[in-house]
N, C-alpha and C positions, 0 to 999 in steps of 0.2 A: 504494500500500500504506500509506503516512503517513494518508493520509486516512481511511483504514479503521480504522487502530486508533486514531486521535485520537477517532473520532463511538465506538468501542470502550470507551477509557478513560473519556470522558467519558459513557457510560450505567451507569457504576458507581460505586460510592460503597465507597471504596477505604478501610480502616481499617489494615491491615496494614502494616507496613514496608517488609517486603520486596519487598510487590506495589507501593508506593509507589516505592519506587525502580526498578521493570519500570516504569513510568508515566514517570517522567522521564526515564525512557533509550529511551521508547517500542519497550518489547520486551514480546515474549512468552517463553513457555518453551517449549523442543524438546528431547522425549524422541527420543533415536535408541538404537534398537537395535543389536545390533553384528550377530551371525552372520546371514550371507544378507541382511543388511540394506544394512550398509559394507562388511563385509569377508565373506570366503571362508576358512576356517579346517578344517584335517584334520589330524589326526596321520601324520605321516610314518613311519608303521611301520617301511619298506624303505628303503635309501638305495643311492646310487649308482647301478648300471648299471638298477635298477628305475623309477630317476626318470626316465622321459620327459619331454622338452624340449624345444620347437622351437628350432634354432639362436637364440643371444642374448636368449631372453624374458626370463630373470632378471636382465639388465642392462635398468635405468630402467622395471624392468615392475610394480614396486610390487607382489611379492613379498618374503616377511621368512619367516625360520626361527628361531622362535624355541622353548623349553623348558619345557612346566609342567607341573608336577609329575612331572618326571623325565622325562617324554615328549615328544620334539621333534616340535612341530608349523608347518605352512607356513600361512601368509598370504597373501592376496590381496585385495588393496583392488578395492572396487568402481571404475570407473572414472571418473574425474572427482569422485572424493569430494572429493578436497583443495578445490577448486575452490570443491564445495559447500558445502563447512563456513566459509570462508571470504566466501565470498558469505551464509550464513546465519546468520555470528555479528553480521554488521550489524542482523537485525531478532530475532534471539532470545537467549535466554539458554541455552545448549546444556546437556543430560546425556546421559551415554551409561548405560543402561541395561541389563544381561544378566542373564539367567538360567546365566550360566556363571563363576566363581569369582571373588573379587577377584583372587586372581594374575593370572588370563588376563585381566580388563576392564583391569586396571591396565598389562599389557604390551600391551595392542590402545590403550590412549589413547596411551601414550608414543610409539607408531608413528602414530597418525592425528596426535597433537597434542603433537610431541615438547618444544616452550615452555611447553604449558601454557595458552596463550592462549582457547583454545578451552571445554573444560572446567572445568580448572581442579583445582579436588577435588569439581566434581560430577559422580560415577561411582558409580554404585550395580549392586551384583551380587548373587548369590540371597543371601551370608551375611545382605544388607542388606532382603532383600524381604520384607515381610509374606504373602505370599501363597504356599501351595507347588505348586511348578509355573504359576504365574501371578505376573502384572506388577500392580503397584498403586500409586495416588499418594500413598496416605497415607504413604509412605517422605517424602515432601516436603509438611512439616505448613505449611509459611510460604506453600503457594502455591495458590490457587482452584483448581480443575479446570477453571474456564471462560478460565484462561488458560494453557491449556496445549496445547500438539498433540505426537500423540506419530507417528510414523516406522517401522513394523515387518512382519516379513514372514508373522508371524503373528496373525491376531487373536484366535484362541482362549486365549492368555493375557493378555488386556485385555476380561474380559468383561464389566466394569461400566463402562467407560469406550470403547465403540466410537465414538460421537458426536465423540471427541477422537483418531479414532487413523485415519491415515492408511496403507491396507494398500501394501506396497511390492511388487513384484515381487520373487519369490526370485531372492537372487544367487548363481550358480555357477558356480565355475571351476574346480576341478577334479573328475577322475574316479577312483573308484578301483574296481577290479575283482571285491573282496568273495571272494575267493581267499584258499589261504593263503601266497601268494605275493604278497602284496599288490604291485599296482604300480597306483603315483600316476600319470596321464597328465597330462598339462601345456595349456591350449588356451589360442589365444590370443582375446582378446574379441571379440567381433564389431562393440563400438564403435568402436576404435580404427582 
């Protein structure tokens, strides 16, 4: 992969800073998405005896309940994310990316990236997106397009940038019944 992006860097004639310093740190940029991408995200309508659960999944099963905007909602980490990011922040420069509020992007990184190490403060969400109902790079004016790849489970809102966008498998874990008795079902991965 070194090899690749050295004969990379070296077929551009790099004027920027910012992309000057992607060069000497021989990285690229990684837009990741968050819902159905990393994580698994519902509002937990119902609680208690509605919440289905296999004996101990929510122990070390990278499930989180967290609150926005006054609505508690569960989390579920794709499996082996941490893994990933971790293994990924060696060749990229990470952002996470939603089309869903700064409160909820910013309580999904503190759970993917509770240091900071990873992100950082680059997390961009709709208040921050040029595009309504769609994703867009000119949110990030310091950095080529041709050095970017982005990670998502939709490509319908990257529609000038598919070239750059790597479609992921929708991820889903849980169920909900669409009642109005709402009851969350709990499964456990089939990776794991």
């Amino acid at each position: 992969m070194a090899q690749v992006l050295n004969k990379f860097y070296e077929s551009k004639v790099i004027k920027n800073i910012k992309l000057k310093k992607l060069q000497s740190q021989k990285k690229l940029c990684l837009i990741l998405d968050l819902d159905h991408t990393l994580v698994h995200t519902i509002a937990a309508v119902k609680r208690g005896d509605n919440l289905r659960r296999p004996a101990g999944t929510f122990r070390n099963a990278d499930i989180f309940r967290r609150k926005f905007k006054g609505v508690e909602h569960m989390t579920k980490l794709r499996p082996f994310v941490r893994k990933f990011l971790k293994e990924a922040s060696n060749l990229f420069e990470m952002y996470i990316y939603t089309l869903g509020s700064r409160e909820y992007a910013l309580g999904m990184a503190s759970i993917l990236d509770p240091r900071g190490v990873y992100f950082g403060s680059r997390i961009i969400s709709s208040e921050d997106s040029t595009e309504v109902n769609g994703k867009s790079l000119d949110v990030l004016p310091d950095v080529d397009e041709s050095f970017v790849l982005i990670l998502d489970d939709l490509d319908v809102v990257w529609p000038k940038y598919l070239c750059n966008l790597i479609l992921m498998k929708k991820y889903v874990y849980f169920s909900q019944t669409g009642s109005s008795n709402e009851t969350i079902k709990v499964f456990r991965d089939e990776y794991i």
